[in-house]
N, C-alpha and C positions, 0 to 999 in steps of 0.2 A: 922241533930240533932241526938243526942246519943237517941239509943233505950234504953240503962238500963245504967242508970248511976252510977249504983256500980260496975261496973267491972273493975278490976286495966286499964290504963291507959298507953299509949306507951309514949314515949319526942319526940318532935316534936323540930329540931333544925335547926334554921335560920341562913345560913352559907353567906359570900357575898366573891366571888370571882371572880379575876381578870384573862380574856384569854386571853394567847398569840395567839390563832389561831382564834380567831374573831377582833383581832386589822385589822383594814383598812377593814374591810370586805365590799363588793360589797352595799350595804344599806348604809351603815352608821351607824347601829345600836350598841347600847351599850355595849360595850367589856367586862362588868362589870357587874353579873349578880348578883341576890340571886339565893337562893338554899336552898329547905328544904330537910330533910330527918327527916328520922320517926325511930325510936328506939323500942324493946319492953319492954311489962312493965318489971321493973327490971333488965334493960338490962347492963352490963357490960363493959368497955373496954378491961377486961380480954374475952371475950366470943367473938369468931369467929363464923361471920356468914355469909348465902350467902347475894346477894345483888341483889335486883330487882329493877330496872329504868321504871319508868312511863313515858312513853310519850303521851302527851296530843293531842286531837283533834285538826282540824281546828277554826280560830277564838277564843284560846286559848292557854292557858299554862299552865303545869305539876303546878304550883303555886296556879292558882286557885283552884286545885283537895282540897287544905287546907280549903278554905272556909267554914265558915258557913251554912246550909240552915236550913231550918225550916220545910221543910217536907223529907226530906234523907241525908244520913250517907255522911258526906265528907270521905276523902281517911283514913287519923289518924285514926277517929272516928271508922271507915269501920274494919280498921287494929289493934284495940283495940278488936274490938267483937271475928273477926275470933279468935285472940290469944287466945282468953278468951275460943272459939269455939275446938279449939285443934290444929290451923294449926300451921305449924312449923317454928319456929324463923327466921327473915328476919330481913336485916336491907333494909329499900326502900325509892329510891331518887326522889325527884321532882323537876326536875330542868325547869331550864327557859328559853327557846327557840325562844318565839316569835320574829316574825320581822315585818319591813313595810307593808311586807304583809300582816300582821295581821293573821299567822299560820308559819308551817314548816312540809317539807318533812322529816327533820332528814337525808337528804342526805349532800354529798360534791356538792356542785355545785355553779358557776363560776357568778350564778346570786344573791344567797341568802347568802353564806357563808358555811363556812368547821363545816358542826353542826355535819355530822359523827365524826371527827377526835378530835371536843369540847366535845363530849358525853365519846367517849373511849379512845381518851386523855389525857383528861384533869379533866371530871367530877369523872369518875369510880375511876381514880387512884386517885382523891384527898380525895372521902370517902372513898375509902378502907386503905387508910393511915390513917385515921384521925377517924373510926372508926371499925379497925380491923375486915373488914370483906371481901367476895369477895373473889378473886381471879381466877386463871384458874381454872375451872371443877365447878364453883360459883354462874356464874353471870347469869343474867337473865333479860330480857327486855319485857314488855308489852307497847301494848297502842291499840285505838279503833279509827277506820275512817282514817284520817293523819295519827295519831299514827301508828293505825293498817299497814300503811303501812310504818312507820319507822323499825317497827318489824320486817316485810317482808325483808324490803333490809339488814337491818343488819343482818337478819338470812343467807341470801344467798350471802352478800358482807362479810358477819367479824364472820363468825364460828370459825374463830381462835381466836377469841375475846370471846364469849358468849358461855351461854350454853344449854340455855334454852330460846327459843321466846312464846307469846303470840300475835295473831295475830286476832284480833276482829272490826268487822264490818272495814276493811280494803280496803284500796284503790287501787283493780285492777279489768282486765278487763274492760279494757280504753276504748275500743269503746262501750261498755254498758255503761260507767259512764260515760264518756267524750263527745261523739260524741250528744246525745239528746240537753243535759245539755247546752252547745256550741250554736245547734241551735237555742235554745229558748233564750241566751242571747243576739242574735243579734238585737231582737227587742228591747231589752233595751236599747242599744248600738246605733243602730241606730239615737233614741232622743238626742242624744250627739256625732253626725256627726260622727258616730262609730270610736272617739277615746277612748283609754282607761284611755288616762290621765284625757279628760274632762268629762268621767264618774266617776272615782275614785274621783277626786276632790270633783266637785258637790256632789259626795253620801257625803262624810266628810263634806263639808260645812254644809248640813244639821241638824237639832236637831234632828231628829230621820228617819236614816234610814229602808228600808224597807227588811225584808226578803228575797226577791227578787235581790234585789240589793248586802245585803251580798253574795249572792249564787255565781252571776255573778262575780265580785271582786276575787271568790274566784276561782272560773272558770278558771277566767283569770292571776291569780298570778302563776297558775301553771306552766305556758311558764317560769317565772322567775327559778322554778328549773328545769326543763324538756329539755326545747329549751329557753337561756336564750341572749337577744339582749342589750351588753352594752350599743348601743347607743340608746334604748327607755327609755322611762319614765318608772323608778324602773325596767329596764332591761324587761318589758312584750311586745310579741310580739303575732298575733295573728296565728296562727295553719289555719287557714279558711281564703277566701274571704270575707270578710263583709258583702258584697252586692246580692253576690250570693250564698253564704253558700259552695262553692266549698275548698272541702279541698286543701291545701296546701302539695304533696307528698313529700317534704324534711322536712318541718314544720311538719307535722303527723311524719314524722317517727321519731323523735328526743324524741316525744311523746311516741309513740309506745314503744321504747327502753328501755322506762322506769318501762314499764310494769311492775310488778311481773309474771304475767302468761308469760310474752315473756320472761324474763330474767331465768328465770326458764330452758329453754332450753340451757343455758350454766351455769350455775351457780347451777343448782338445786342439784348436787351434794354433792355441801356443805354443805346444809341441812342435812346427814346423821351421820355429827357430832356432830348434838347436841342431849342432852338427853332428850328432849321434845321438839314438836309441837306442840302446842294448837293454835285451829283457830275455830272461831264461827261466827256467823252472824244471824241476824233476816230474818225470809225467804220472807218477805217481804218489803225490806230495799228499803226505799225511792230514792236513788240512783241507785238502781239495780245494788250493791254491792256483791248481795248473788248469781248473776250469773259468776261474774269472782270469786268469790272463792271457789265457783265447778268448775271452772275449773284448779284450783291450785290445788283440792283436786286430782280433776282427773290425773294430771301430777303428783303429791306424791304417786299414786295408782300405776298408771302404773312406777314407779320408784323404787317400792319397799320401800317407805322410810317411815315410823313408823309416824305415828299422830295421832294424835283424830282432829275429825269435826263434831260442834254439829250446828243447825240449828233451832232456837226457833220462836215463835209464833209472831212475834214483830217486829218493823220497826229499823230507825236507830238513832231515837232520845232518849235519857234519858235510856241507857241499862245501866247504871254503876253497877245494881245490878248483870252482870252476871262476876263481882270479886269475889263473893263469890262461883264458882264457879272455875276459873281459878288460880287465890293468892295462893289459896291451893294446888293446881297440881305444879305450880312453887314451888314454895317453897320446897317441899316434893322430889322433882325430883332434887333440887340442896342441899338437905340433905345428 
């Protein structure tokens, strides 16, 4: 809900577009997406500006960031105050990424579909055509959780692309986040002859899943982009023994590779072309999320490579407010 409702007002515009690079995609999912992007008040066709790509959490999409709520700012709403606030003109996209999984890496991969190559493909270059802004030395990409690690890989896979990342409450340091998380799903897993099909089914049959259950889903969807098996059920295969919790060393490390803190040791380079690094986390983030990104930070230290990394009082649920924080660094870095 808008805090002060006299303050001029951005356009919020409903675009629906057709991928070439999500047709047949590995799901089956809709080639066909919408797409919002957000204008500011006043904003021109005449007026170049940069471009900042939200990418949304797990169990999510950049879309819902539009919603309503009745006790905090949705993203528009958010990005009417800052303007009002003094931050500098953006034009910012919300597209729409979900799959069967019900989330996205924001990666290429052979289980979910080419959402990198649909993002800077196809999405960047159709708003920046369409509303003259962006370009090389422009762009800029955030998101938090999933997101936060879309941001990661496209910082360190497409610096030739971007130019600016935002990187919050972000998913790496996979044996902190992964390896617990895994064990504790197995007993869910279990009650459904530890398949994954007969647990994802059942959870969906259901009228109302449990917390629990989404977590584990979500757990397990990640083999679909990481280590991804055509012939299972939506491509998920398990990383672990079921039975014995014994990992899997070729399954782990398919895992592993995906890391941001492991991939950082070849890639981390790239990172030094872009004109900003932003990365935050709650210091005590319910995934123990805030351990693998000290140690990202740590591998940027020892690298020489320019960031800020802030560490706040707070877990990993409902941080949307620290965009008023980051929105403004982006933006001002791609001015």
């Amino acid at each position: 809900m808008r805090r002060d409702q006299t303050i001029p007002r951005g356009e919020v515009h409903r675009l629906l577009h057709k991928s070439d690079v999500l047709q047949g995609n590995p799901l089956g999912d809709p080639a066909t997406r919408e797409l919002i992007v957000w204008t500011p008040p006043d904003w021109k066709p005449a007026e170049s500006l940069p471009i900042l790509v939200d990418l949304k959490g797990y169990m999510s999409s950049a879309l819902a960031h539009a919603n309503w709520s009745p006790t905090s700012e949705n993203v528009p709403e958010r990005l009417d105050r800052l303007a009002s606030e003094g931050m500098a003109r953006a034009v910012v996209v919300l597209p729409d990424c979900f799959t069967k999984l019900f989330g996205n890496q924001y990666l290429n991969s052979a289980g979910s579909g080419r959402y990198a190559d649909y993002i800077c493909d196809e999405i960047v270059p159709l708003v920046e055509s369409k509303f003259n802004c962006g370009g090389k030395g422009r762009r800029g990409v955030f998101g938090k959780s999933s997101g936060g690690y879309g941001a990661a890989w496209h910082g360190l896979h497409r610096a030739d692309f971007w130019d600016a990342i935002s990187i919050n409450s972000g998913d790496m340091g996979f044996d902190a986040l992964y390896i617990p998380a895994l064990l504790d799903d197995l007993t869910l897993l279990a009650k459904h002859d530890n398949s994954i099909e007969k647990l994802w089914t059942s959870t969906l049959a259901k009228k109302k899943s449990s917390f629990r259950e989404q977590v584990a889903m979500m757990d397990f969807a990640q083999s679909a982009f990481y280590d991804p098996d055509p012939t299972q059920f939506l491509n998920m295969r398990l990383p672990l023994d079921p039975y014995t919790g014994e990992f899997i060393p070729e399954r782990w490390a398919n895992w592993m590779a995906h890391d941001p803190v492991v991939m950082f040791d070849e890639k981390g380079s790239e990172l030094k072309k872009l004109k900003l690094i932003y990365m935050d986390c709650g210091d005590h983030d319910n995934f123990r999320i805030h351990l693998g990104m000290r140690r990202f930070v740590k591998k940027l230290k020892a690298a020489g490579i320019a960031h800020t990394y802030e560490e706040f009082d707070d877990d990993h649920m409902d941080v949307d407010y620290r965009m008023d924080v980051f929105l403004p660094l982006l933006a001002r870095a791609l001015t």
